[in-house]
Phi, psi and omega in degrees: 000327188279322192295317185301306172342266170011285203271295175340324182260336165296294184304262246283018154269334165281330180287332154243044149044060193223012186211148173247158181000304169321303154338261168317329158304285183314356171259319189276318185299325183280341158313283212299309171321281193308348217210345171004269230289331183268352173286350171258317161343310200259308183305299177308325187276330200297302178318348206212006180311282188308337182279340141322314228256289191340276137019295200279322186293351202256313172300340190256332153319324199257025185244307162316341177271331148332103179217187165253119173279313182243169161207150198222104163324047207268013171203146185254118184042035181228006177319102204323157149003272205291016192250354167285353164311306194242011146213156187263090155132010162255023160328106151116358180274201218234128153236150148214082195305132162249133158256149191240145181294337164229161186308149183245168149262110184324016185243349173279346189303122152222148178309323154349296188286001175247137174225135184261158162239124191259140142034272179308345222036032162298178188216121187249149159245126176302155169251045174189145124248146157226178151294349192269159014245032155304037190244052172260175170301113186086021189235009187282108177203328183255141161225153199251136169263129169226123195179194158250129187240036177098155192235142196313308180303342191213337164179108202270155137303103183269350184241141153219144191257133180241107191295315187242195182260167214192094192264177183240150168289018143056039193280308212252349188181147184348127158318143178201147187276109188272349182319152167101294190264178208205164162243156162257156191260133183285118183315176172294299167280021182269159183270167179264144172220188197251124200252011165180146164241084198262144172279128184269140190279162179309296200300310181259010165259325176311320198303190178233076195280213188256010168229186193306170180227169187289187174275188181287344189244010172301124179270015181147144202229112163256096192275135191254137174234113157318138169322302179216166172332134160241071324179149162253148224319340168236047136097331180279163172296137153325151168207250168275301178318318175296343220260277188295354168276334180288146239182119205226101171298130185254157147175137187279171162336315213249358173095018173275121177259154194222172176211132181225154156239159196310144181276012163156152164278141169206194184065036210258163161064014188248350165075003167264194169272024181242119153263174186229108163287119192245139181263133170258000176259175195241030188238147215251138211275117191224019174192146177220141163225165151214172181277180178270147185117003201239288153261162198221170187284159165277036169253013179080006190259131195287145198279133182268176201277138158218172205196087172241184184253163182279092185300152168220000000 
């Protein structure tokens, strides 16, 4: 409001030309006395406007943007043994790994905070989630439910709700609130794909996690995260042949497209849902496919064609 004064009174004093230069000088340095603290007030908010405004618009982009991108059925009361590792009773439970749009932080995670909606519309709360065994660095993003969530025949899980909050670790872009949204859940018998592609940075493809790393000259890593683990049909890790089916869009400065597969796989042998595509080029990577027929879920379900973009 003292700035509106301010320029208002200035214009109608040159408009009416009734003070000279001197003048008018000598009035504004005597506004300006008089008036310090809120003409710097109002200069400072008019200065921090925009970086406010940015700022707000980046925080309501990335809370739009917050979903579960998948929840994947992938096993009905058959979870192995060996899953009593990453819940003590869940041998023999439910599994489904949820993917999230953004990395989350493990200390907001509670079982709570998930409600699956089954066919009938009964309802289950898991009775455990973690991240594992998806936990390398920069890979917190899928959790897996384990509980009974409805049997694939008579009354499948169709939903899943995240009831409480669930925050994201704000690593790369405003913190958000997963609270609210939902999924719908990918049947039992559906095959698994790839529901997302980010480019990774150096500082974290270099480290040394709990599967392979790329080589020393790989020049830019595009890590693909699957609905749920993926395997080949008898059970091994990926390798070369698979290595040539994934098929990675290129596109240059100058708008010119390519299309290459990775000079290798990693992030291999950890048993989660992520591989790292190691690139030997620096022309930036912006689509990834791979076909359908190859690979299977661990319910044994062959994996559908998939083709998604590189998030950067």
């Amino acid at each position: 409001m003292v700035l509106l004064i301010f320029f208002r009174s200035i214009r109608y004093l040159r408009e009416l030309s009734f003070c000279s230069s001197d003048e008018l000088k000598r009035w504004v340095i005597n506004f300006m006395k008089k008036n310090s603290l809120c003409v710097a007030v109002a200069l400072f908010g008019l200065a921090h406007a925009p970086v406010a405004v940015a700022e707000g618009a980046q925080q309501l982009a990335a809370e739009q943007s917050a979903r579960p991108l998948s929840a994947f059925f992938g096993l009905d009361n058959n979870l192995p043994f060996g899953a009593n590792v990453l819940c003590l009773g869940a041998s023999g439970e439910d599994g489904m790994p949820v993917v999230l749009s953004h990395t989350i932080n493990p200390d907001s995670l509670q079982a709570e905070d998930f409600r699956v909606v089954r066919q009938s519309g009964a309802t289950n709360t898991p009775m455990c989630v973690t991240l594992r065994p998806a936990g390398d660095m920069d890979e917190n993003r899928t959790v897996l439910l384990i509980g009974e969530f409805g049997n694939a025949d008579d009354d499948p899980p169709v939903k899943v709700l995240i009831v409480d909050d669930v925050l994201s670790d704000a690593t790369d872009s405003p913190q958000v609130n997963f609270r609210g949204t939902q999924v719908s859940v990918i049947p039992l018998d559906a095959g698994p794909e790839i529901i997302l592609a980010v480019a990774v940075p150096k500082d974290i493809w270099s480290l040394s996690g709990r599967g392979t790393s790329c080589p020393t000259a790989t020049k830019q890593v595009v890590r693909v995260t699957w609905t749920g683990g993926v395997r080949l049909p008898n059970r091994d890790e990926l390798g070369e042949a698979q290595r040539t089916l994934y098929k990675v869009s290129l596109t240059a400065a100058d708008g010119s497209r390519s299309e290459v597969s990775p000079a290798a796989l990693a992030d291999l042998g950890d048993a989660d849902n992520n591989h790292f595509l190691c690139l030997d080029t620096t022309t930036p990577a912006t689509a990834v496919a791979f076909p359908a027929g190859h690979l299977v879920d661990p319910n044994g379900d062959l994996n559908t064609d998939s083709k998604v973009m590189v998030r950067r």
